[in-house]
N, C-alpha and C positions, 0 to 999 in steps of 0.2 A: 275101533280102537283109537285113529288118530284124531275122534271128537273127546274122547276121557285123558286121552295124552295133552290135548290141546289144552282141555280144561286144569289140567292137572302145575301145566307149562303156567298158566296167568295165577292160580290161585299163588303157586310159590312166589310170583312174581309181585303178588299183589301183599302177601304176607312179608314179605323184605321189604315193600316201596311203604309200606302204612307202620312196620316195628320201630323206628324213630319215633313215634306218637304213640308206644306204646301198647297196639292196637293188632288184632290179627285179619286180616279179611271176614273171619266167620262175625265177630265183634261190632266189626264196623258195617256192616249188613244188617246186622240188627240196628245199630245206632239211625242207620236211615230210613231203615221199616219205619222208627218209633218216629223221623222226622216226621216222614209222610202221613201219619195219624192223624187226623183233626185236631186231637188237643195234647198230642205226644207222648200218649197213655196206650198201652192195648191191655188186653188177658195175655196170661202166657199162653194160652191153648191157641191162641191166633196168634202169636210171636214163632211157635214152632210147625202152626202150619202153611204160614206164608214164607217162611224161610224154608218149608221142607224139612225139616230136619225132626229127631224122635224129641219128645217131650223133654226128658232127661238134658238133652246137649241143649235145647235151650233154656233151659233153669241153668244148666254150668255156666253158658253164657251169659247171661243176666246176671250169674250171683258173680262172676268177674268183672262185668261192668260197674254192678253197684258198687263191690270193692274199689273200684278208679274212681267211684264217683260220679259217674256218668250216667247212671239209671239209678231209681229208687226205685225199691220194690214195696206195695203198700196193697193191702187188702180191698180187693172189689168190692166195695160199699152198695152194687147189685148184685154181690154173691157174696156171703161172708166168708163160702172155701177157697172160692178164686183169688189168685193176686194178679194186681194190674203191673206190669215195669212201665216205668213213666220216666221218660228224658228229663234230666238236667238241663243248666242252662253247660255246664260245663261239656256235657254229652251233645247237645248242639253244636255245641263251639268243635268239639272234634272229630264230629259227620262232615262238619267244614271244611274242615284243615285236610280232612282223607280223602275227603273227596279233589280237593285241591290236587294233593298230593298224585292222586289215581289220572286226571287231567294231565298235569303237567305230562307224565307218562304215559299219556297216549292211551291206558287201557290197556298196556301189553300189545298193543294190534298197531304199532310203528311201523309195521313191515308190510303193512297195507294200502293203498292211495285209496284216497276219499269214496273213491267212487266201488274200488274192493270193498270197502267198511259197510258201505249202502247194498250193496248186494248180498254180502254177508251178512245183515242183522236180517234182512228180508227173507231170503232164507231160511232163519233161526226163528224168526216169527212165524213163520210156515208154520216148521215141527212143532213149533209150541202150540198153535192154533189146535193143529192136529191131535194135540193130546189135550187140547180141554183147559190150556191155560188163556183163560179170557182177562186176565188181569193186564194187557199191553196196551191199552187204551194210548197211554200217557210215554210209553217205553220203545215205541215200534220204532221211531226213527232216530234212537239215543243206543250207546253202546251199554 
C-alpha cells in the first residue's frame, strides 16, 4: 500500500509541477518515450507497451498531443493499418522544458539525501529486474 500511495503522492505532484506547460505526467512520458526513439517516431502498439498502459489510453494520449501539436500522427508506411506518433520539433522543445521543470523539483524525492535516492533506485531496480523489466540499461542510476 505505501509503494501505490507513494506513487500515487509523485504522479499528483508531477501533474501540478508539468500543468503550467500544459502537460499531464501521462503526456509528457510519452513525449520522452518518443524522444528516446532513434528517429522520434514509434507504432502506437509500442507507445502503449512501453508506457504499460491499455491501447485505447495511449491513442487518448497521442490524439491529445497531436492536438498541442506536439506529435503527429501518420501512417506506418511498413504497415498501411499501423500509425506511427512521431515527435515534433515543438513536442521536443516541451519533453524539455518538463523535464527541466521535473529537475528543478527534485523528482518529488526532496525529502531524500543523495545517498537515500541511490539506495532507493537500487532497490527499485531490483523489483523491476525481478519482474522481467530489462529495459534499465541506461535508467539504473537516474531517478
Amino acid at each position: 500500500t505505501s509503494v501505490m500511495r507513494v506513487q500515487q503522492l509523485l504522479l499528483a505532484d508531477f501533474d501540478t509541477a508539468l500543468a503550467p506547460l500544459d502537460l499531464t505526467f501521462a503526456r509528457f512520458e510519452c513525449l520522452v518515450l518518443l524522444t528516446f526513439a532513434r528517429d522520434g517516431r514509434l507504432p502506437m502498439t509500442t507507445v502503449g507497451g512501453r508506457l504499460m498502459i491499455h491501447p485505447t489510453s495511449a491513442t487518448h494520449i497521442v490524439q491529445k498531443l497531436a492536438a498541442q501539436g506536439l506529435v503527429e500522427r501518420i501512417r506506418n508506411p511498413e504497415d498501411g493499418r499501423g500509425v506511427l506518433a512521431v515527435l515534433t520539433p515543438a513536442g521536443r522543445e516541451a519533453a524539455e522544458a518538463g523535464m527541466a521543470v521535473l529537475v528543478e523539483r527534485g523528482f518529488g524525492l526532496g525529502g531524500l539525501t543523495g545517498q537515500e535516492r541511490v539506495q532507493l533506485f537500487g532497490l527499485l531496480e531490483k523489483v523491476r529486474l525481478g519482474h522481467g523489466d530489462f529495459g534499465l540499461a541506461t535508467q539504473a542510476t537516474q531517478p
